[in-house]
BADRENMAR-407563 format. One record per residue (C-alpha): x, y, z; chain; residue in one letter. Coordinates in nm, 2 decimals. Example, Ala and Ser with C-alpha at 12.3 -4.5 7.8 and 13.67 -1.06 7.14 Angstrom:
<recs>
@x 1.23	y -0.45	z 0.78	cadena A	residuo A
@x 1.37	y -0.11	z 0.71	cadena A	residuo S
</recs>
This chain:
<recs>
@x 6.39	y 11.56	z -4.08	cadena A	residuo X
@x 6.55	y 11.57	z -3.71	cadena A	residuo X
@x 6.90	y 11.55	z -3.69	cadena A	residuo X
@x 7.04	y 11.29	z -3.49	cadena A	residuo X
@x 7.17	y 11.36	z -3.12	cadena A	residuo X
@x 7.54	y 11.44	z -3.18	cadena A	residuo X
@x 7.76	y 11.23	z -2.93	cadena A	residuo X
@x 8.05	y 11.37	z -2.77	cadena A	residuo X
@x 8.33	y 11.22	z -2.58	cadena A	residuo X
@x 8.60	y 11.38	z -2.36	cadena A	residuo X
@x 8.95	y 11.22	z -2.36	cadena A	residuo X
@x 9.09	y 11.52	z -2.42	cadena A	residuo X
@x 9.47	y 11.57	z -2.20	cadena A	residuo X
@x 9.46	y 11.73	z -1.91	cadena A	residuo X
@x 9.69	y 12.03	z -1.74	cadena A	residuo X
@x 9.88	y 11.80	z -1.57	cadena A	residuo X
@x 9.93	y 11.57	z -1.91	cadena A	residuo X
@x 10.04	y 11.97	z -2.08	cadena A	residuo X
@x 10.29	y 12.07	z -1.77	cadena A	residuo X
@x 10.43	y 11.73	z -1.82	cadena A	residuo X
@x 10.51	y 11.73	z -2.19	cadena A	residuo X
@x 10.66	y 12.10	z -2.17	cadena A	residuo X
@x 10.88	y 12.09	z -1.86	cadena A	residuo X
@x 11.01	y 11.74	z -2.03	cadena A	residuo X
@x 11.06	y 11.91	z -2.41	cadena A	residuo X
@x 11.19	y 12.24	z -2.24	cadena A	residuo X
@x 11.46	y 12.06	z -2.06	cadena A	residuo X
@x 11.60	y 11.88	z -2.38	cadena A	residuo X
@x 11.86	y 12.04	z -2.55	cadena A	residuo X
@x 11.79	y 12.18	z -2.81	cadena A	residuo X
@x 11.45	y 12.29	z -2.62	cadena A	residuo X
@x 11.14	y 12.18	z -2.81	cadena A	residuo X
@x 10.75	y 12.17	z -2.74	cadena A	residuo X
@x 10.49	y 11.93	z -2.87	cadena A	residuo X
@x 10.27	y 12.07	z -3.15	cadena A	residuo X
@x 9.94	y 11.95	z -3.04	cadena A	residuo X
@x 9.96	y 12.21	z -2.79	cadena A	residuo X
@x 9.88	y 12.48	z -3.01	cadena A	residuo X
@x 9.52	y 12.44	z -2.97	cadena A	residuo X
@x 9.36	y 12.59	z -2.76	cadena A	residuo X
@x 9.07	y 12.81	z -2.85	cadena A	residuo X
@x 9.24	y 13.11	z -2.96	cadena A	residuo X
@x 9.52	y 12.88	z -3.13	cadena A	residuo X
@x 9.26	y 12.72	z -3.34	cadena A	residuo X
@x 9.11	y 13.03	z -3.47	cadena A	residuo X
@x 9.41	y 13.20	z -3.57	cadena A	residuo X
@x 9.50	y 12.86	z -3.77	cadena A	residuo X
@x 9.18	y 12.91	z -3.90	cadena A	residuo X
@x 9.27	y 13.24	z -4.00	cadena A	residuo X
@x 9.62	y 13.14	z -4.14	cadena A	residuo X
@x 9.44	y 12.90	z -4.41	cadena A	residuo X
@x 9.22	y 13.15	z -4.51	cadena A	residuo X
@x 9.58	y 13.39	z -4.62	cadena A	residuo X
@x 9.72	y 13.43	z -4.99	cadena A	residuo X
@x 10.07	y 13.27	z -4.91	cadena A	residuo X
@x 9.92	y 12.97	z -4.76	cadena A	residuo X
@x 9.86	y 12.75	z -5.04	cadena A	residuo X
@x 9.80	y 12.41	z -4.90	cadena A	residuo X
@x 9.46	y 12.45	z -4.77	cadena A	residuo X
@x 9.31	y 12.61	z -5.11	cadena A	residuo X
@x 9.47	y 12.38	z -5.33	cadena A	residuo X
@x 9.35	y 12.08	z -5.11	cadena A	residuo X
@x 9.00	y 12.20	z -5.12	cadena A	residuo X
@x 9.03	y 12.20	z -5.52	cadena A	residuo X
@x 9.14	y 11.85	z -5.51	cadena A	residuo X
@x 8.87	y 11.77	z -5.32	cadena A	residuo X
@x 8.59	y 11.92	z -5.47	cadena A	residuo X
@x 8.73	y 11.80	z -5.81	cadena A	residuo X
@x 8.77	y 11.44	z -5.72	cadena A	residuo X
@x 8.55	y 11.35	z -5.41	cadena A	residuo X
@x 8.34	y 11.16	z -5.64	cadena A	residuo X
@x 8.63	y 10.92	z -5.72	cadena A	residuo X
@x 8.72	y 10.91	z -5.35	cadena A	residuo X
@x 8.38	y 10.83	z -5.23	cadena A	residuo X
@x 8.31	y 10.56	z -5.46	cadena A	residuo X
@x 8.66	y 10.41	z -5.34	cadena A	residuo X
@x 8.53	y 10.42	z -5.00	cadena A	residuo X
@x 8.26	y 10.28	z -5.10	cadena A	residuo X
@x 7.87	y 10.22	z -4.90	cadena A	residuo X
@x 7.75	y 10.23	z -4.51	cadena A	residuo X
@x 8.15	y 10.35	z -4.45	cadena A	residuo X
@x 8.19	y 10.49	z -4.08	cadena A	residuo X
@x 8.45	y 10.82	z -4.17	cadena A	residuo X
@x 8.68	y 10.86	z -3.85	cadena A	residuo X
@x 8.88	y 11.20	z -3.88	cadena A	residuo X
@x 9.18	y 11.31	z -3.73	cadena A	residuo X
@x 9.21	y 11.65	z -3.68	cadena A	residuo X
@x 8.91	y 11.77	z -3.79	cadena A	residuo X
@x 8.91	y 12.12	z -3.70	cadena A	residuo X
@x 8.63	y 12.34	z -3.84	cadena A	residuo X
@x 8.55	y 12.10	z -4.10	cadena A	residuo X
@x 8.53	y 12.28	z -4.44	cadena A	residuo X
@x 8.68	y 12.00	z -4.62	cadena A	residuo X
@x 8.52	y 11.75	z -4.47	cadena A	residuo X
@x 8.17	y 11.86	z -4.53	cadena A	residuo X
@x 8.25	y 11.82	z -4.95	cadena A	residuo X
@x 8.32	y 11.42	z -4.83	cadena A	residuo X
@x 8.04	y 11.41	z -4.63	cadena A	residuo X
@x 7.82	y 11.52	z -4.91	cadena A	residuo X
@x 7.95	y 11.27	z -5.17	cadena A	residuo X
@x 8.02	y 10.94	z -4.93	cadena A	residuo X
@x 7.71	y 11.01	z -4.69	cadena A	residuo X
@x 7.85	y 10.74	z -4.49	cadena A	residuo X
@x 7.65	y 10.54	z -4.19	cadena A	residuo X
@x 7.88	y 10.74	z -3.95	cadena A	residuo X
@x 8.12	y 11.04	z -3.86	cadena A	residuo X
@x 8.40	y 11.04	z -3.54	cadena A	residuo X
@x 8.53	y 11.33	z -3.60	cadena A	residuo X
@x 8.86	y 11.37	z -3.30	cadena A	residuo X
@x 9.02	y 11.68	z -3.19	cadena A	residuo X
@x 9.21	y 11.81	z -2.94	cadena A	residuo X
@x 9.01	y 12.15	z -2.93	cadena A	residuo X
@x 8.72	y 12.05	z -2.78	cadena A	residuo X
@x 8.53	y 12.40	z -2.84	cadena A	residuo X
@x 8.60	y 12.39	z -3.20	cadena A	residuo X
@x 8.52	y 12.06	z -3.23	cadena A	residuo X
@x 8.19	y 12.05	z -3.04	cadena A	residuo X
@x 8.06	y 12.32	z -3.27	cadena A	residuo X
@x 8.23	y 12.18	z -3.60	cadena A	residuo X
@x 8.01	y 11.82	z -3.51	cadena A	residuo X
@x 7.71	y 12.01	z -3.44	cadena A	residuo X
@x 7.69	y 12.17	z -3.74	cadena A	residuo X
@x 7.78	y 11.84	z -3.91	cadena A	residuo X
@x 7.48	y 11.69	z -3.71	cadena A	residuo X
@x 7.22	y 11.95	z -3.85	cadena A	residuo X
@x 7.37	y 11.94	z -4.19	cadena A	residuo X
@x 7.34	y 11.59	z -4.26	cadena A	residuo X
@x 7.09	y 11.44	z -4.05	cadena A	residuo X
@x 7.12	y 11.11	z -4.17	cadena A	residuo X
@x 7.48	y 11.10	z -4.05	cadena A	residuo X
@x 7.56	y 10.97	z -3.71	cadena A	residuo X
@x 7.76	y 11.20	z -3.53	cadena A	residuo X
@x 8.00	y 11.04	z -3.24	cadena A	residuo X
@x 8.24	y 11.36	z -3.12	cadena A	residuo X
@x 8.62	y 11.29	z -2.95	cadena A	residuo X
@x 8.84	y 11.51	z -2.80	cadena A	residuo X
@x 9.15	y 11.33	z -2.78	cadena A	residuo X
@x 9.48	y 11.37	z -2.87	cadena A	residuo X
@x 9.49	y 11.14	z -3.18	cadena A	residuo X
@x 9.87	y 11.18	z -3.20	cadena A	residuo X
@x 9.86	y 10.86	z -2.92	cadena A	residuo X
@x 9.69	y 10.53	z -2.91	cadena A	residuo X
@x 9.36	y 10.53	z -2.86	cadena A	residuo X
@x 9.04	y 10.28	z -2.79	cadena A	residuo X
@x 8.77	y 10.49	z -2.90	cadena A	residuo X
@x 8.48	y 10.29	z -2.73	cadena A	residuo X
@x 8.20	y 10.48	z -2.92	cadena A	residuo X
@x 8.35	y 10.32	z -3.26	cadena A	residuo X
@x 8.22	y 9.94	z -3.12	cadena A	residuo X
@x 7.87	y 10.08	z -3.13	cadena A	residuo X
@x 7.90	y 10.20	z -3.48	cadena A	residuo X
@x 7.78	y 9.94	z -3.75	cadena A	residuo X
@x 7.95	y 10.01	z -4.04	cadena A	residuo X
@x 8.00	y 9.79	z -4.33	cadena A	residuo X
@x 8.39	y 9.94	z -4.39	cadena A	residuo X
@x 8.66	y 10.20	z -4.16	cadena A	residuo X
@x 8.80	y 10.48	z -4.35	cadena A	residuo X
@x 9.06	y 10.74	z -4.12	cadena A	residuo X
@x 9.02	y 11.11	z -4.34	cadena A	residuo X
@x 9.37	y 11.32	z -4.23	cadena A	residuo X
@x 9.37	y 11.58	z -4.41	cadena A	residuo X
@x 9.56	y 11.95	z -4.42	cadena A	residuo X
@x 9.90	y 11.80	z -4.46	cadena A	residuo X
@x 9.92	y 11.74	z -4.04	cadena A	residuo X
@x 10.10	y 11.39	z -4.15	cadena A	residuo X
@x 10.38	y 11.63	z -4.19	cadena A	residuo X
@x 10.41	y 11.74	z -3.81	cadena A	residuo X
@x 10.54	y 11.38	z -3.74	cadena A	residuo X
@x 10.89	y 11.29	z -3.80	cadena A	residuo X
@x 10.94	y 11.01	z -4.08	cadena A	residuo X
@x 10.97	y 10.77	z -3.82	cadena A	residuo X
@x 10.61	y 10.92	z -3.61	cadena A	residuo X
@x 10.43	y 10.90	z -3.95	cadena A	residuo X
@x 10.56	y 10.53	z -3.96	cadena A	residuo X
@x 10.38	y 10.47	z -3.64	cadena A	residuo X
@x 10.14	y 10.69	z -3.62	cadena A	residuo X
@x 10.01	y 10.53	z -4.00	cadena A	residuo X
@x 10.05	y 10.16	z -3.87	cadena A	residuo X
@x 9.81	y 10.23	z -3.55	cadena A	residuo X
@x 9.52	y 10.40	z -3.82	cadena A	residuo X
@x 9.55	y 10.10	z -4.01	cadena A	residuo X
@x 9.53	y 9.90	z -3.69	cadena A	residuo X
@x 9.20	y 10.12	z -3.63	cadena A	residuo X
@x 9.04	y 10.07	z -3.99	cadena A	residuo X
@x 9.12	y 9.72	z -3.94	cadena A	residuo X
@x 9.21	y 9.46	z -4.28	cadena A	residuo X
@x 9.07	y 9.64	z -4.63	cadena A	residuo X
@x 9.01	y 9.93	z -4.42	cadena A	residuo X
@x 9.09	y 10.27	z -4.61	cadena A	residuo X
@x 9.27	y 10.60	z -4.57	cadena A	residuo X
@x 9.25	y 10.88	z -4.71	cadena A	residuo X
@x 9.54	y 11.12	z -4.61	cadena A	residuo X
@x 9.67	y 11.51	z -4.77	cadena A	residuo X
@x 10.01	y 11.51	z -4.80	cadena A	residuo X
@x 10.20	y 11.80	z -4.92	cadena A	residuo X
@x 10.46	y 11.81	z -5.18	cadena A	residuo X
@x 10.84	y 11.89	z -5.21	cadena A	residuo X
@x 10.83	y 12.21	z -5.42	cadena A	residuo X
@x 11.06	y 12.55	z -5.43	cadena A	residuo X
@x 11.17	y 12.73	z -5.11	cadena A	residuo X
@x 11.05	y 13.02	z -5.19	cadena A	residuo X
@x 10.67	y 12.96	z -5.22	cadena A	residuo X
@x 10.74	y 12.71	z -4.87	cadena A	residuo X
@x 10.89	y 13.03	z -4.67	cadena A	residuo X
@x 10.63	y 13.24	z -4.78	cadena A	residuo X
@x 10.36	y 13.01	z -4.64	cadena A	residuo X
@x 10.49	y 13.02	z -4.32	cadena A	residuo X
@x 10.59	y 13.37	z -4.30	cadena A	residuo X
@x 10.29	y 13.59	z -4.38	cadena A	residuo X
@x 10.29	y 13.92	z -4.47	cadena A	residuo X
@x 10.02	y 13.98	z -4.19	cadena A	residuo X
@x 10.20	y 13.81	z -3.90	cadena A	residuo X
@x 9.96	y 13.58	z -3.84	cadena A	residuo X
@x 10.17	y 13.24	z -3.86	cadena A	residuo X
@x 10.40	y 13.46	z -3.61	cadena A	residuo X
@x 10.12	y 13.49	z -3.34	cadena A	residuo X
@x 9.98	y 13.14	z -3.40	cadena A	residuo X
@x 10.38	y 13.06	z -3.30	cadena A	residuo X
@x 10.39	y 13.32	z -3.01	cadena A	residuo X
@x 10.02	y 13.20	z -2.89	cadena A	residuo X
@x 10.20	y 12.90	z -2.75	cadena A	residuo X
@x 10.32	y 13.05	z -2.51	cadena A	residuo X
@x 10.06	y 13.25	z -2.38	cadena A	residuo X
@x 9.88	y 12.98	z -2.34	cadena A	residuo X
@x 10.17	y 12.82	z -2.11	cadena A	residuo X
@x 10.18	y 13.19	z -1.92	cadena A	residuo X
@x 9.78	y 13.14	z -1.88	cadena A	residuo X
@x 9.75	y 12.75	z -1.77	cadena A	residuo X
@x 10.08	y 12.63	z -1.64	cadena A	residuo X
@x 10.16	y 12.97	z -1.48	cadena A	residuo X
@x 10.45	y 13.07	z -1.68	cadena A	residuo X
@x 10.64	y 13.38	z -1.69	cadena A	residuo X
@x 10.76	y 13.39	z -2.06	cadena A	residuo X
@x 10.76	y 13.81	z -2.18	cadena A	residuo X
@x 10.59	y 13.81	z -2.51	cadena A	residuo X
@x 10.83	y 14.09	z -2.54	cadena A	residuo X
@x 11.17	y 13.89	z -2.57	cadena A	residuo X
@x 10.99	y 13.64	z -2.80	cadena A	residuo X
@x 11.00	y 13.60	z -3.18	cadena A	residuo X
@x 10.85	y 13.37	z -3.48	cadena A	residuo X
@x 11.15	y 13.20	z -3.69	cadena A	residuo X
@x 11.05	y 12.95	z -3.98	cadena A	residuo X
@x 11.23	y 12.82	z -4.21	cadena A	residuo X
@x 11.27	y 12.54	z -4.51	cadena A	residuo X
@x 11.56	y 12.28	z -4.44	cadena A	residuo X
@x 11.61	y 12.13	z -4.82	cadena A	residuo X
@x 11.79	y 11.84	z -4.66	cadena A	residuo X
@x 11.61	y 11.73	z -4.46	cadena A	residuo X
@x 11.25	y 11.82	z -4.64	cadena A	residuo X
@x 11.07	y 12.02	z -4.39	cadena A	residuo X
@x 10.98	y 12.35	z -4.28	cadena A	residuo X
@x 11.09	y 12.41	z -3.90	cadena A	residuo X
@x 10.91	y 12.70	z -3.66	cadena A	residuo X
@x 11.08	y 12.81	z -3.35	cadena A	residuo X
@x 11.03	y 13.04	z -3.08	cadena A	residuo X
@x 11.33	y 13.28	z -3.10	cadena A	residuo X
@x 11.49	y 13.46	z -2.70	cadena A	residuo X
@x 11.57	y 13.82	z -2.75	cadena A	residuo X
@x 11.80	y 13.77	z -2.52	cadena A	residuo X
@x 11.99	y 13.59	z -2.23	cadena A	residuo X
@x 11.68	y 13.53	z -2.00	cadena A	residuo X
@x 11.52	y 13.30	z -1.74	cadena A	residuo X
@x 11.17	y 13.18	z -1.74	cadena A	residuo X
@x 11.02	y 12.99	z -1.47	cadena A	residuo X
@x 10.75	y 12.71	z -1.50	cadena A	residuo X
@x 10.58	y 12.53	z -1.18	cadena A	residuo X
@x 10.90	y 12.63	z -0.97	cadena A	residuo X
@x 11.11	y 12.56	z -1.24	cadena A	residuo X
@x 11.35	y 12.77	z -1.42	cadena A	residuo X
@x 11.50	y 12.78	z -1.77	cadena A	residuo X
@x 11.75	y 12.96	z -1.91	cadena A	residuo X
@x 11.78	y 13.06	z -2.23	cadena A	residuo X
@x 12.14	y 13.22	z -2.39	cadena A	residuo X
@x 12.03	y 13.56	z -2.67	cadena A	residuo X
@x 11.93	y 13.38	z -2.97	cadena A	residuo X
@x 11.82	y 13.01	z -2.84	cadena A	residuo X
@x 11.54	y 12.87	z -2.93	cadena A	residuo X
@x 11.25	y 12.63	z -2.91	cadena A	residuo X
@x 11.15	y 12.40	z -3.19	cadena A	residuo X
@x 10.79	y 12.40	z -3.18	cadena A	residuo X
@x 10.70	y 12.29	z -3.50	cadena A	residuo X
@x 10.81	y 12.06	z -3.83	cadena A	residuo X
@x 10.62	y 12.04	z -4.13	cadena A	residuo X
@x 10.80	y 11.74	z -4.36	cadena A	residuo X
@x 10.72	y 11.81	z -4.73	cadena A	residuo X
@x 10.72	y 11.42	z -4.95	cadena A	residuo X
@x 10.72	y 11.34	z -5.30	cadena A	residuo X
@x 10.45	y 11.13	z -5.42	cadena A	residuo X
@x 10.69	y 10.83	z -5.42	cadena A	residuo X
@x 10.83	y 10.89	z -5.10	cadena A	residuo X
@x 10.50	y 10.91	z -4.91	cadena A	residuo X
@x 10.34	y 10.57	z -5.08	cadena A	residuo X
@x 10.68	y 10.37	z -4.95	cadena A	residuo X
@x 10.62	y 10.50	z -4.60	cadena A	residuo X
@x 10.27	y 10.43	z -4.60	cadena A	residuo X
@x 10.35	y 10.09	z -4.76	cadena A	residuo X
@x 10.59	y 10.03	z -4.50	cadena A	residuo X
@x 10.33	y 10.10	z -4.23	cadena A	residuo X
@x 10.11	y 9.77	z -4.37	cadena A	residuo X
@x 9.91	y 10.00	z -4.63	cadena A	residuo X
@x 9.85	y 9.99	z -5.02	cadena A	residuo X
@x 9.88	y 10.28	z -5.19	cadena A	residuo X
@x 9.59	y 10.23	z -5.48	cadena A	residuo X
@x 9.55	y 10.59	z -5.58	cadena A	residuo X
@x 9.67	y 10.97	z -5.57	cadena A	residuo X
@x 9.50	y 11.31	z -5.68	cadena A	residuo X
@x 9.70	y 11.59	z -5.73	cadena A	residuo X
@x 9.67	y 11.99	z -5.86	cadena A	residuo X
@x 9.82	y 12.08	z -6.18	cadena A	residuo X
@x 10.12	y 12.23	z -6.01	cadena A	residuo X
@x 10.16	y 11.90	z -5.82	cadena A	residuo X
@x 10.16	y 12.15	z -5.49	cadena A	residuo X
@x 9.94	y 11.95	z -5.30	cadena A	residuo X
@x 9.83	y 11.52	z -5.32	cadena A	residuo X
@x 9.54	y 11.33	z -5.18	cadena A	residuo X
@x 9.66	y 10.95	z -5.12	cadena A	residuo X
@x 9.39	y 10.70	z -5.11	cadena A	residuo X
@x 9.54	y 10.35	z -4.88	cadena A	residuo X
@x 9.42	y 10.04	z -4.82	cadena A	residuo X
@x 9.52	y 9.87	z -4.53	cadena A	residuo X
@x 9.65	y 9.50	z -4.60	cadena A	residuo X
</recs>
């Protein structure tokens, strides 16, 4: 059978949108950069690379969840669904959904629009029976995805998986949860990884790899500001902190200054003081509990959970009211 034409759409931020964000966040105090940033194609292969290491549990653990329940959560989503993912990266997870739901259609929506173009290709050939509409967007803002009024699908479902929902404060996750239900529209469906408060220990090994590679995922950042935005940051005076704040439930990566040094960024300069840094990253950890109250509080039901055996990792399947 011929695949279906896969569809792709370009909404993706420009340089200007990027200068913007990171003059603004490095002129706070304390300095911090938006995470969506750290994709571009050499960012999204080294994240790639940090979910395939052994102290990085969450991805693993998710994929068991999924491949032991995906029946469940496909009959919950139910026929002729139109899946809309956030995120989607490479896609490894997603293709287990695919298989059990085999829904009418797929948006998958990325910032990385290489990645992405090749993940919904393969997507395309793989399940030919799937329509394939593409966006490269940030999905971190509102957006009017046009394609989706062309889809005919009996029922929306959002997938957001890899724990991501944690790089939002609380208070994002509040909003960024009540604009997907917005999207899926009444009875709509969600189906979003979340993980789980758990001991420090295994968290700060996750995100401080024997191999380095969370480190250069970190440091990537700003080569990629040196490379587009004309920066002059030395990789040299640079270094990866991350760390698990028990108050406040999250892990926290920063960019750490060697020392007292200026850095200069479309004819502006920054100074940083020997031992400042910039916040680049959270990663909010929830019980089960706590997520289904947010996600309640954003106009969605919380009608079912999967979880591992260690209770590491949990799958929350939401209806939206």
């Amino acid at each position: 059978m011929t695949s279906r034409a896969c569809s792709f759409h370009d909404l993706q931020p420009t340089t200007s949108s990027l200068r913007e964000d990171v003059l603004r966040g490095l002129a706070r105090s304390p300095k911090a950069l938006p995470p969506k940033y750290f994709y571009d194609a050499r960012g999204s292969a080294l994240f790639e690379r940090i979910c395939t290491l052994p102290e990085y549990y969450p991805t693993r653990t998710e994929m068991d969840i999924m491949r032991a329940s995906v029946h469940d959560m496909a009959l919950r989503l139910g026929p002729r669904c139109a899946l809309i993912e956030y995120g989607s990266g490479s896609g490894l997870k997603t293709r287990v959904l695919l298989e059990a739901l085999k829904p009418v259609a797929y948006l998958p929506i990325d910032i990385s629009a290489d990645q992405l173009k090749a993940a919904a290709g393969e997507v395309a050939r793989e399940f030919p029976d799937i329509e394939v509409v593409a966006v490269c967007a940030d999905y971190s803002e509102p957006l009017d995805i046009a394609a989706l009024k062309h889809v005919s699908a009996a029922r929306r479902a959002v997938y957001f998986s890899g724990s991501t929902i944690g790089n939002f404060t609380p208070e994002e996750a509040h909003v960024f949860l009540d604009r997907a239900r917005a999207l899926v529209g009444h009875a709509g469906a969600m189906l979003v990884g979340v993980d789980l408060q758990k001991q420090p220990a295994l968290l700060h090994a996750a995100y401080n790899d024997a191999q380095g590679v969370t480190a250069e995922f970190n440091l990537n950042f700003l080569r990629r500001l040196n490379r587009e935005l004309g920066a002059d940051f030395d990789m040299a005076a640079w270094s990866h902190r991350a760390f698990y704040d028990e108050k406040l439930g999250r892990i926290e990566m920063h960019l750490v200054s060697a020392r007292a040094q200026r850095v200069t960024i479309g004819g502006q300069h920054f100074h940083f003081r020997a031992g400042e840094t910039i916040h680049t990253e959270n990663s909010y950890k929830y019980t089960v509990e706590g997520f289904q109250a947010l996600a309640s509080s954003a106009g969605f039901s919380p009608e079912m959970y999967w979880t591992d055996p260690n209770r590491h990792f949990c799958v929350h399947y939401l209806v939206a009211r």
